[in-house]
BAFI-3210 file (N, C-alpha, C; in Angstrom, 3 decimals, decimal comma, padded with zeros to 6 digits):
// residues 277
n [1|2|3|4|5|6|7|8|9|10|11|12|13|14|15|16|17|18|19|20|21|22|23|24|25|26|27|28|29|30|31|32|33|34|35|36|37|38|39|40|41|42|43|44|45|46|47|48|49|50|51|52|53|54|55|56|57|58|59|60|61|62|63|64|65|66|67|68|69|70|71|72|73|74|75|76|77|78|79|80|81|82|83|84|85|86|87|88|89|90|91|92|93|94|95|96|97|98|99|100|101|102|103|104|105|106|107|108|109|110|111|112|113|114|115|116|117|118|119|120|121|122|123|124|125|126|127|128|129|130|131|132|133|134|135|136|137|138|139|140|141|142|143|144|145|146|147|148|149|150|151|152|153|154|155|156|157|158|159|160|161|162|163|164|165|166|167|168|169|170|171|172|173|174|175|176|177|178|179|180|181|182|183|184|185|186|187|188|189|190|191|192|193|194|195|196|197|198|199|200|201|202|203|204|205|206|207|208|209|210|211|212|213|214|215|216|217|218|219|220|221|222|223|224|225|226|227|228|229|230|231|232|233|234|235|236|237|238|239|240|241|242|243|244|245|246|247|248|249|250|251|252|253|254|255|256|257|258|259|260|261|262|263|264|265|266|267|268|269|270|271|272|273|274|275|276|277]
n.u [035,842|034,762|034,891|034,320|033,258|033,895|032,054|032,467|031,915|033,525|036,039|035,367|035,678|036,103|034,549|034,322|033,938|031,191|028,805|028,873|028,322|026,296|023,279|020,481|020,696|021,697|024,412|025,152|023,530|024,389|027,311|026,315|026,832|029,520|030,643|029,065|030,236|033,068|032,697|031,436|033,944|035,596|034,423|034,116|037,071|037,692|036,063|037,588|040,050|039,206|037,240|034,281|032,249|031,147|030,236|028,579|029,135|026,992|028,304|028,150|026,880|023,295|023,994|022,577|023,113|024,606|023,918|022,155|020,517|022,925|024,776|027,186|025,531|026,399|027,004|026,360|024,350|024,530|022,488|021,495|021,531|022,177|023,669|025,711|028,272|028,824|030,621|031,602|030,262|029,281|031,695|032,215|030,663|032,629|033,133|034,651|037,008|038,581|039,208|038,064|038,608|036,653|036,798|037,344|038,661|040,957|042,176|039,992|040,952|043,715|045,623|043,676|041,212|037,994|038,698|037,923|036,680|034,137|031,999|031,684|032,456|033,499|034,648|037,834|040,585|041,576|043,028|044,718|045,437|047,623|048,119|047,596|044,451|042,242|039,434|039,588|041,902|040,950|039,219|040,575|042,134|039,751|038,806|040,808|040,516|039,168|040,844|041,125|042,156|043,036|042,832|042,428|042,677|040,744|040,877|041,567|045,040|046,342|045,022|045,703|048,780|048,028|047,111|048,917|049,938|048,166|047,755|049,911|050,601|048,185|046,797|046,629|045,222|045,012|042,693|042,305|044,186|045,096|044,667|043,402|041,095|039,052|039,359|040,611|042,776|041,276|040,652|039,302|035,980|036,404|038,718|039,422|037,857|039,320|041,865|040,978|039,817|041,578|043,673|042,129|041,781|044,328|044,529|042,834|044,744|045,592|043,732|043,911|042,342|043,642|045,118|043,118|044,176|045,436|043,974|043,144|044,538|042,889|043,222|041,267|041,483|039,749|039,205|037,788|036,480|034,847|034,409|031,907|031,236|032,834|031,777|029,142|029,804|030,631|028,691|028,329|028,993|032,110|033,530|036,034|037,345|039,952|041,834|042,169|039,266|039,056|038,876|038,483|038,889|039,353|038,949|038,803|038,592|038,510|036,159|034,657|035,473|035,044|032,085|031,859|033,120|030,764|028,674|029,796|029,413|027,442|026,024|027,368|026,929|024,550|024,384|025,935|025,218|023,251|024,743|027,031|028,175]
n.v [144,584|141,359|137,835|134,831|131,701|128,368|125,710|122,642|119,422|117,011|117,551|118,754|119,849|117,511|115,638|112,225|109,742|108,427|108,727|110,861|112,854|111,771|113,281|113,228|111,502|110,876|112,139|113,332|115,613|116,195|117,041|119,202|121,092|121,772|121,864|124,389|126,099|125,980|127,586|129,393|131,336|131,256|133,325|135,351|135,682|137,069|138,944|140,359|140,962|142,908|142,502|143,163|141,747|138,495|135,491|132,537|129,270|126,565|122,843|120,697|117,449|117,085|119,895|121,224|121,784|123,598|125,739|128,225|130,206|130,186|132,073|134,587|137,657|139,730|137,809|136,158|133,453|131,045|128,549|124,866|122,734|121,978|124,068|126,299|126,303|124,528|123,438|126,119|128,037|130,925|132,415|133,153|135,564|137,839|139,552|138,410|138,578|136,740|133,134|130,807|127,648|125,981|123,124|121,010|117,605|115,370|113,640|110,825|107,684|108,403|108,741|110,091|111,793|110,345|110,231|111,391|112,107|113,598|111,583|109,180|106,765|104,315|105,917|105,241|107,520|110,427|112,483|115,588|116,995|114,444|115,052|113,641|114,304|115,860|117,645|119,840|120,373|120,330|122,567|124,743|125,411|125,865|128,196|129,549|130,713|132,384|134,229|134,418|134,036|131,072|131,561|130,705|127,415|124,763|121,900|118,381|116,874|115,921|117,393|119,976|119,823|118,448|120,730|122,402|121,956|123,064|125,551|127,141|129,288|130,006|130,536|127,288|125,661|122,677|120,874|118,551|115,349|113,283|109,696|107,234|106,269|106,906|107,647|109,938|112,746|114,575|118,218|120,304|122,143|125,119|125,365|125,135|126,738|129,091|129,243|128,836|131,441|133,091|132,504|133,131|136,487|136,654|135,838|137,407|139,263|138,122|138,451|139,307|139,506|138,546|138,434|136,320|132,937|131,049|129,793|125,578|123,024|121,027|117,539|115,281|112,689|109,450|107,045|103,699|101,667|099,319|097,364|098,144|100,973|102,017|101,562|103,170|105,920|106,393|106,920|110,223|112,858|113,330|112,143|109,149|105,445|104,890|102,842|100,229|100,050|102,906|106,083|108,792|112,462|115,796|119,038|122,218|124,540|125,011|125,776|124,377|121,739|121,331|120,985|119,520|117,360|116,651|116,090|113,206|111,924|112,184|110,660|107,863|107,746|106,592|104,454|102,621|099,861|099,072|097,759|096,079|098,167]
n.w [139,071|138,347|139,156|138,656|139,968|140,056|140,594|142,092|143,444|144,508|145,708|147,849|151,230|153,835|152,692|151,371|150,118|147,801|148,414|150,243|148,044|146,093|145,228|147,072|149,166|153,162|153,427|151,883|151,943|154,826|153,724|151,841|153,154|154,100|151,249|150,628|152,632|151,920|149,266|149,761|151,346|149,774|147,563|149,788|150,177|147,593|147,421|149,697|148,706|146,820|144,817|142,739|141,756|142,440|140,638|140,780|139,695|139,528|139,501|139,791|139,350|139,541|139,678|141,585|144,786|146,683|149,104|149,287|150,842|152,277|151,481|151,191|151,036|148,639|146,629|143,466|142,270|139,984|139,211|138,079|135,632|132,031|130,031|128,657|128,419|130,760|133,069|133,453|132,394|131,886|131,590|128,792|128,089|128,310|130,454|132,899|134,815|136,535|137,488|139,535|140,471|142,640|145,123|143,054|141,630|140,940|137,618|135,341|135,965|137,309|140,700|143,016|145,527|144,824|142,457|138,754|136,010|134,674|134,234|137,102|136,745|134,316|131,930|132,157|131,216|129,973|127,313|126,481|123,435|123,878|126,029|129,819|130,841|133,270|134,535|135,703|134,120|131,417|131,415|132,055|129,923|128,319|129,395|128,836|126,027|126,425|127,444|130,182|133,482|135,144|138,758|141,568|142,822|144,658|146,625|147,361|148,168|145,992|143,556|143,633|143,092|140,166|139,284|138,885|136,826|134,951|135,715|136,796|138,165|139,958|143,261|145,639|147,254|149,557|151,135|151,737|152,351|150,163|150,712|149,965|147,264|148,155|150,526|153,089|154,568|156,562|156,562|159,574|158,775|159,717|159,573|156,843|155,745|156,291|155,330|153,035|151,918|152,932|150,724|148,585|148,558|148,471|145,529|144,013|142,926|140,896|138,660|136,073|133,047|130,085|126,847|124,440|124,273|121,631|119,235|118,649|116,149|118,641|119,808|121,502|123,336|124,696|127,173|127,573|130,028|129,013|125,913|124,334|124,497|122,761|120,750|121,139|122,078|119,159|117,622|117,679|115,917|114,104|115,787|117,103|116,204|118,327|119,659|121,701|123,141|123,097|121,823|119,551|118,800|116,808|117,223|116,415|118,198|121,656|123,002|121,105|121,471|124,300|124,194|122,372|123,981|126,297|124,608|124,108|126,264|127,569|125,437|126,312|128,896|128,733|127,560|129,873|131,651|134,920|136,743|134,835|133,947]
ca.u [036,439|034,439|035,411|033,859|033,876|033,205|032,101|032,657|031,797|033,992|037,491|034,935|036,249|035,010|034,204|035,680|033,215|029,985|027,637|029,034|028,239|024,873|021,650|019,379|021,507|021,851|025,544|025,125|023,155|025,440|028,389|026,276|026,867|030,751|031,061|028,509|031,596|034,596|032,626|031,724|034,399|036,341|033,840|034,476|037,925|037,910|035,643|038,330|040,970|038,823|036,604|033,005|031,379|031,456|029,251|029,724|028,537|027,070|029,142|028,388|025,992|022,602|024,028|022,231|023,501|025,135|022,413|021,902|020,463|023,754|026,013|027,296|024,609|026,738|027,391|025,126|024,612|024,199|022,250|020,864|022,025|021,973|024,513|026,337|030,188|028,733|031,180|032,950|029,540|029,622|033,330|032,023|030,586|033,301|033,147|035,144|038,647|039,457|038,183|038,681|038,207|036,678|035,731|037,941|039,830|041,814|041,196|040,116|042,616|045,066|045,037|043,126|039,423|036,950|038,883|036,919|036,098|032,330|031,477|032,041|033,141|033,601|035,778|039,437|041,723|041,494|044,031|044,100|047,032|048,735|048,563|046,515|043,646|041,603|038,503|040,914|042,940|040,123|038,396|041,249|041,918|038,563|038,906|042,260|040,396|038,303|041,352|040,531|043,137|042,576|043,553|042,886|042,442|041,064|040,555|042,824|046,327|046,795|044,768|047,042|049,637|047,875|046,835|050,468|050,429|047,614|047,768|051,018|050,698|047,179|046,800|045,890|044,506|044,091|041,147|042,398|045,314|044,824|044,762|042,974|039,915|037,638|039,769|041,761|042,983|040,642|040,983|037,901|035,295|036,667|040,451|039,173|037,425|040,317|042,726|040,483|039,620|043,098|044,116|041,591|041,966|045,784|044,720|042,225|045,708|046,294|042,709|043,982|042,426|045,098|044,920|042,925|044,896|045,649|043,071|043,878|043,202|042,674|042,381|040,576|041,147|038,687|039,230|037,092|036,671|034,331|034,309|030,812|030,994|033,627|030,503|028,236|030,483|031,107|027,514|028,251|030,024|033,730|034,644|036,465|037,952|041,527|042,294|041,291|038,315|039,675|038,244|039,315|037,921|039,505|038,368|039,240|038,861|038,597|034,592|034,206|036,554|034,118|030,846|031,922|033,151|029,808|027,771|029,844|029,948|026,134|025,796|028,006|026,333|023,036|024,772|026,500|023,950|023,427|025,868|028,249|028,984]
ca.v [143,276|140,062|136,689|133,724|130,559|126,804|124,869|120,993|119,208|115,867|118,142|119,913|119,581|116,505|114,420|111,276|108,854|108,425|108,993|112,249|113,684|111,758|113,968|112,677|110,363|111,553|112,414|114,604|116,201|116,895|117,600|120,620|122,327|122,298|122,479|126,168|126,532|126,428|128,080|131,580|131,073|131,775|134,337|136,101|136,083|137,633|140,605|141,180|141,569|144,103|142,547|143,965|140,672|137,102|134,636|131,225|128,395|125,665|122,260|119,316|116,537|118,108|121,470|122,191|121,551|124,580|126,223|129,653|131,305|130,545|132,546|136,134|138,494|140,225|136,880|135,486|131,872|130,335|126,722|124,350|122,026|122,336|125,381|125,838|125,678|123,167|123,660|127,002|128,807|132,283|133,041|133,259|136,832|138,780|140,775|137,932|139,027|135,475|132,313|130,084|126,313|125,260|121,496|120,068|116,618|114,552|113,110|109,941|106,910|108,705|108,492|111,041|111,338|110,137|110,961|110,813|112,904|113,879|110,258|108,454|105,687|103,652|106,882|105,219|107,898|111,589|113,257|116,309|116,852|113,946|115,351|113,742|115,995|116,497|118,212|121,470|120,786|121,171|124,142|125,794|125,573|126,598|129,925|130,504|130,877|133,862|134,968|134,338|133,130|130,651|132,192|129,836|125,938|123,809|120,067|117,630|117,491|116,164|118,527|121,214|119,038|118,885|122,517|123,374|121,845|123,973|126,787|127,019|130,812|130,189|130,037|126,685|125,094|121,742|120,854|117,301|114,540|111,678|108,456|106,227|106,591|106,681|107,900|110,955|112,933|115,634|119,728|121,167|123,531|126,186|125,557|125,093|128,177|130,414|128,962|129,217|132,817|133,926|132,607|133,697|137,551|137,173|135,843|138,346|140,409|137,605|138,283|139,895|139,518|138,318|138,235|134,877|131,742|130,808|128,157|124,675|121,833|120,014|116,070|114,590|111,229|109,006|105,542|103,362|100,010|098,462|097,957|098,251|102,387|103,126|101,933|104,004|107,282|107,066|108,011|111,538|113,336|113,151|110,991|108,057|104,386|105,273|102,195|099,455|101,430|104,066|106,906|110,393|113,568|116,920|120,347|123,617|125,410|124,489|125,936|123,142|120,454|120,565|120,286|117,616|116,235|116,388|115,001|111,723|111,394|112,369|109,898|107,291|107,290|106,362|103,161|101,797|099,328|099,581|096,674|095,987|099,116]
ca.w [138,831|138,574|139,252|138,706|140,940|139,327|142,281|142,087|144,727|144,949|145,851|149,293|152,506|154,182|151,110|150,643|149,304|146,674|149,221|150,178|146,810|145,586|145,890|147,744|150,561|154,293|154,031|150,759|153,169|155,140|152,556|150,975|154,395|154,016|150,323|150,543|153,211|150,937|147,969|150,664|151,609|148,262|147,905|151,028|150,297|147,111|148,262|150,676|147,543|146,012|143,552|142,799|141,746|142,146|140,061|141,395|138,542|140,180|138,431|140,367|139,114|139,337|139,586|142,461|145,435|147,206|150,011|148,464|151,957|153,455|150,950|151,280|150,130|147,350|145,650|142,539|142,218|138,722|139,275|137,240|134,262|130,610|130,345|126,998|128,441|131,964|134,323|133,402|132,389|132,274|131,172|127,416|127,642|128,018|131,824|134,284|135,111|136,813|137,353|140,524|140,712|143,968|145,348|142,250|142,067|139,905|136,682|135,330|136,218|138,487|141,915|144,169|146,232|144,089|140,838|137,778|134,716|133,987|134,194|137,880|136,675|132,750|131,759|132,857|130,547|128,959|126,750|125,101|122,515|124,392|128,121|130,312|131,447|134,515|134,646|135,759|132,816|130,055|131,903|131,928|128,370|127,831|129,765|128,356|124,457|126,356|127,617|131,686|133,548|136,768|140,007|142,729|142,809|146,268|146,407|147,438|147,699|144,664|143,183|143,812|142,206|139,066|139,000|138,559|135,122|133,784|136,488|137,970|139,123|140,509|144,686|145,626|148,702|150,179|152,249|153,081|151,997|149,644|151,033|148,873|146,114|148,883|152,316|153,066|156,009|156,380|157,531|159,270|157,716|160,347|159,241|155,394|155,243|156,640|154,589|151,359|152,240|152,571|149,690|147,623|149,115|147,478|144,176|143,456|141,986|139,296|138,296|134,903|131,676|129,110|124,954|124,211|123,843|119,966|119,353|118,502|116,527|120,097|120,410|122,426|123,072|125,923|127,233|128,389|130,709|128,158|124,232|123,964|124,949|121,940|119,448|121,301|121,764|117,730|117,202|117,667|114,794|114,411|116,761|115,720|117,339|118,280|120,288|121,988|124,317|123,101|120,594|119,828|117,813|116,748|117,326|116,109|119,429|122,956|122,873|120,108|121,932|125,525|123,769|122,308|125,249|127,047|124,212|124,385|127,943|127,509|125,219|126,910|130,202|128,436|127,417|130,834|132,398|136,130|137,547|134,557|133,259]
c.u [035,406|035,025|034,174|034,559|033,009|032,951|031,956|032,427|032,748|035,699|036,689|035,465|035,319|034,440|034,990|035,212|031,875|029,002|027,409|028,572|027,318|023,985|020,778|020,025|021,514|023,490|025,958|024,547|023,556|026,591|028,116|026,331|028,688|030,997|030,043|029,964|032,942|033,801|032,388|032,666|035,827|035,643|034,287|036,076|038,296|037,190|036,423|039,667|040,057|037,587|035,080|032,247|032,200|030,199|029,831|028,340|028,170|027,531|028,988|027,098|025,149|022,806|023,079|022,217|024,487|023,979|022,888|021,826|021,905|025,320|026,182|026,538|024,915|026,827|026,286|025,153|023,890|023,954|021,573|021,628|021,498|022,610|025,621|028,073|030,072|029,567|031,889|031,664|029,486|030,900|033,047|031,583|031,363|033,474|033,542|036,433|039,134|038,763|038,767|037,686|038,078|036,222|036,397|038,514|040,214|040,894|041,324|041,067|043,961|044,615|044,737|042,298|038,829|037,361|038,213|036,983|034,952|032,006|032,494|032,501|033,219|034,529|037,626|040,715|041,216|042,428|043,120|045,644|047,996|049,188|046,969|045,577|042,646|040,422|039,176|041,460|042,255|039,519|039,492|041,901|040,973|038,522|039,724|041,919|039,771|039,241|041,390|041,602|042,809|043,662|043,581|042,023|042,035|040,369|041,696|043,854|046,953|046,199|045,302|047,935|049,119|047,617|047,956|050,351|049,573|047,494|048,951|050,897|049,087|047,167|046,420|046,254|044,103|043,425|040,996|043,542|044,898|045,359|044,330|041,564|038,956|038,108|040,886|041,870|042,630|040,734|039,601|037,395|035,828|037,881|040,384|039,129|038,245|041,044|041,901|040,382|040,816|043,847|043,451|041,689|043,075|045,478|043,685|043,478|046,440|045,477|042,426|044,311|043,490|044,287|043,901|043,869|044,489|044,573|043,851|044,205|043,626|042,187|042,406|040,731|040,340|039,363|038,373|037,252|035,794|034,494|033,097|030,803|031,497|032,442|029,526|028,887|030,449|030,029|027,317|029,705|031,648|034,478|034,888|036,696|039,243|042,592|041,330|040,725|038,881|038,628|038,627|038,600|038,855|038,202|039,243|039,579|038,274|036,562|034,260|033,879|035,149|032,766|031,014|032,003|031,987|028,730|028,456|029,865|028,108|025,871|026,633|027,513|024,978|023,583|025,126|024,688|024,232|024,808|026,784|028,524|028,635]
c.v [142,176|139,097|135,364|132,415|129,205|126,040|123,459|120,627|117,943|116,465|119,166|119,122|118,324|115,543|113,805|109,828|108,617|109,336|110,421|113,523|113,205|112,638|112,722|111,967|112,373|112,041|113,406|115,626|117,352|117,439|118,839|121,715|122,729|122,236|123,607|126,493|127,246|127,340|129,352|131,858|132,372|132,997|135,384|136,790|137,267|139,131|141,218|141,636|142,203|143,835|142,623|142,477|139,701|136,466|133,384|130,685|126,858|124,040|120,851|118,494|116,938|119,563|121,875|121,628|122,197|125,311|127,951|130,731|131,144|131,436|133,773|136,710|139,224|139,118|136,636|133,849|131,508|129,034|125,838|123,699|122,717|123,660|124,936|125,573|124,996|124,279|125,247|127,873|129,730|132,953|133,241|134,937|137,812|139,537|139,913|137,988|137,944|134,452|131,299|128,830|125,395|124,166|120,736|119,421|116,228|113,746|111,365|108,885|107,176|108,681|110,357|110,818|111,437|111,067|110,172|112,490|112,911|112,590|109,379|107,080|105,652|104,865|106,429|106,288|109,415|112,283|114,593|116,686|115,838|113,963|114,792|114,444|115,196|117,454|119,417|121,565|120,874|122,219|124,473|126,145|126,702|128,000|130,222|131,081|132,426|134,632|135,627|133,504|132,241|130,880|131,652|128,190|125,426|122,354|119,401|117,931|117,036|117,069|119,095|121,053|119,184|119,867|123,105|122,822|122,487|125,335|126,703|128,668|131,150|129,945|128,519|126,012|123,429|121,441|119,252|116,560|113,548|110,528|107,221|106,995|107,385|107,344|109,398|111,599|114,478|116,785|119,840|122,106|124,935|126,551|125,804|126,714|129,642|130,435|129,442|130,844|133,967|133,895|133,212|135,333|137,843|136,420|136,773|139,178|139,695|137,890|139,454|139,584|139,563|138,045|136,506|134,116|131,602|129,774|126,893|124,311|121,646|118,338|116,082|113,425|110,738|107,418|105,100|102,521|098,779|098,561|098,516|099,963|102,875|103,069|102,807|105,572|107,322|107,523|109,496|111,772|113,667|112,431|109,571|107,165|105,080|104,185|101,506|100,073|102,353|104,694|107,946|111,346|114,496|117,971|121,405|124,422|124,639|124,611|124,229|121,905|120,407|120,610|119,809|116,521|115,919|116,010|113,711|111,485|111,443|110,919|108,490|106,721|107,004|104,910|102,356|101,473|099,378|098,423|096,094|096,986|099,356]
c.w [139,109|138,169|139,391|139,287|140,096|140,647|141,865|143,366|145,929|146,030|147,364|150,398|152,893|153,171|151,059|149,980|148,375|147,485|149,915|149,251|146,346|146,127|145,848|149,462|151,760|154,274|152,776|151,634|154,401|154,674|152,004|152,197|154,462|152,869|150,430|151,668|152,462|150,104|148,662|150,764|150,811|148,624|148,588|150,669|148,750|146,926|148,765|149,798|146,849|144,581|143,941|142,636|141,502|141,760|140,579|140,578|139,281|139,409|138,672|140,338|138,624|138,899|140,550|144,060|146,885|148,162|149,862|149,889|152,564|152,572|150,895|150,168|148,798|146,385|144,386|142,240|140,766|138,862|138,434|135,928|132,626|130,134|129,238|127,596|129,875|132,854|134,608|132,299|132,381|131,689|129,801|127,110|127,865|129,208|132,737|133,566|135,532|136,994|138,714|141,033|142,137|143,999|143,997|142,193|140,741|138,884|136,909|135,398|136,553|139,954|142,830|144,597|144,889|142,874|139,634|136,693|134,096|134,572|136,005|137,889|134,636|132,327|132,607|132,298|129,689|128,858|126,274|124,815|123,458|126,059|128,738|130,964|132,246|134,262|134,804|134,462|131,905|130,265|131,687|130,605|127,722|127,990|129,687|126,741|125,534|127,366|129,679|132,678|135,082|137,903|140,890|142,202|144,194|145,730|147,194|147,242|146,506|143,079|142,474|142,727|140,875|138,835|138,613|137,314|134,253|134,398|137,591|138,704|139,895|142,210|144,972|147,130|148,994|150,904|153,122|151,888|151,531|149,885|150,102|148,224|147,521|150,531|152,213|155,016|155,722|157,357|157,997|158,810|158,066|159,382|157,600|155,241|155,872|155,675|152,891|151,120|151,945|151,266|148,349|147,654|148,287|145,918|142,976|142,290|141,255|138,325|136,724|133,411|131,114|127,333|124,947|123,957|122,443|120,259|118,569|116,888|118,106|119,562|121,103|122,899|125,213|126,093|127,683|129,127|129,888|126,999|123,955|124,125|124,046|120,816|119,771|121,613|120,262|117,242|116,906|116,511|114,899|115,123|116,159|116,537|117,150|118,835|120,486|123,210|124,367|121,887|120,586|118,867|117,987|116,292|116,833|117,378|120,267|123,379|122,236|120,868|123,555|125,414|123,350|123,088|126,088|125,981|123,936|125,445|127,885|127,494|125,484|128,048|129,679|127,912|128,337|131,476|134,026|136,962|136,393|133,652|131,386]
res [x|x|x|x|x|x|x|x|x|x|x|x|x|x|x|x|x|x|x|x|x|x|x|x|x|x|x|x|x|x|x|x|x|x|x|x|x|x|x|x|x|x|x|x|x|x|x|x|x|x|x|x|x|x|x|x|x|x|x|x|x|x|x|x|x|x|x|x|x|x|x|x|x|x|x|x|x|x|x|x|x|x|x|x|x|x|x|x|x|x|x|x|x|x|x|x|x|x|x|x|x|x|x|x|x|x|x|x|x|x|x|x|x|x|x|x|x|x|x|x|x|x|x|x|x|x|x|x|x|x|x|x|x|x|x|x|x|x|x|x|x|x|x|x|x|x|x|x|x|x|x|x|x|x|x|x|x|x|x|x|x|x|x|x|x|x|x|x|x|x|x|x|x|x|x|x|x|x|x|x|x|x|x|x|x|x|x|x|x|x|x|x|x|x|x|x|x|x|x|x|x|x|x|x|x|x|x|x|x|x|x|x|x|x|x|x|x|x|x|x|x|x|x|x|x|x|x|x|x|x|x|x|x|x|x|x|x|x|x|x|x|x|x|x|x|x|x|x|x|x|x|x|x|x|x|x|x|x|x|x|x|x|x|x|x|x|x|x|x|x|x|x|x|x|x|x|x]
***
């Protein structure tokens, strides 16, 4: 049995503001010592339900950010950017039985820690067919076309909450309580990493391959906080205005639908200037 782990970093224990999660700062610093926590963690626990390998995809900014010597020796760590499905890497060839979303929060323009979608800010809104989606909620799409189903969720407690609308039979874990964008009421790494452990241990036995999901079409639709971002998203093929800072594109399949989504967000964040966006 292998399982693959997506590691995010904004939804890790102890995280509750920017500075937590930029590379380079003193308190990222400290942050990649309790998100490698939660993500062994996982790990650990799904060794102890029976599975032979875990790949864990590294998902957060850089992509590299997880401290490699401190992770259980059976594990494999996938790091580095430029990765044809980003965050959810790996699930395309055919040999992971489950998939489990650690360190993940809420999407753009709802409230949780440091919720956002790809883009930390100018991104206020993402649909797809109509539901708003979450970084959880298009991965899991994605690894429902290859037929992968997600078994555990940690982040925040609202998180959780959204995880039930694209993974309601998955375990999921909070690691601290949303207070505001920027504040929460946080578990320690000790209490985190029991709790993640255990739960991951019992979702190892959801960790069964299912038929692919039908593919779509899928829209897409994006919002923004400026106009100036919907003329520079339409550069890329298919996408269209849909609104005001708004734009949208169909896809055939869910593969299609999140490379698209990361060459407008690509090309998107090459347009916001440094102080107005």
């Amino acid at each position: 049995m292998k399982i693959l782990i997506s590691a995010d970093m904004e939804g890790a224990t102890g995280v509750t503001w920017p500075a937590d999660v930029l590379p380079g700062t003193p308190q990222w610093e400290r942050c990649r010592s309790m998100f490698t926590s939660d993500v062994n963690a996982a790990a650990l626990g799904f060794f102890d339900g029976g599975a032979d390998e875990v790949l864990i995809n590294e998902a957060h900014w850089t992509q590299r950010n997880l401290l490699l010597e401190r992770l259980d020796e059976r594990v494999q760590m996938l790091t580095g950017r430029h990765k044809a499905l980003s965050m959810v890497e790996g699930v395309q060839h055919g040999d992971v039985d489950g998939i489990a979303f650690v360190g993940y929060h809420t999407g753009a323009g709802t409230e949780g820690v440091l919720a956002h979608t790809y883009l930390a800010n100018s991104l206020t809104g993402v649909w797809l067919n109509g539901d708003r989606a979450s970084e959880g909620w298009l991965n899991a799409h994605v690894v429902a076309e290859y037929g992968v189903p997600v078994v555990l969720v940690t982040g925040d407690d609202l998180t959780c909450v959204d995880a039930e609308g694209y993974a309601p039979a998955a375990r999921k874990v909070a690691v601290k309580d949303y207070v505001s964008r920027y504040a929460a009421v946080c578990r320690t790494p000790t209490r985190t990493a029991a709790d993640i452990r255990a739960a991951a241990k019992e979702a190892t036995g959801l960790a069964v391959r299912h038929e692919p999901a039908a593919a779509g079409p899928f829209t897409v639709e994006l919002e923004f906080d400026a106009e100036h971002l919907v003329g520079s998203a339409t550069v890329v093929p298919g996408v269209r205005p849909s609104g005001e800072r708004k734009v949208a594109y169909t896809s055939e399949t869910m593969y299609e639908a999140i490379r698209a989504f990361k060459a407008v967000t690509t090309v998107v964040s090459a347009a916001m200037e440094e102080q107005y966006g």
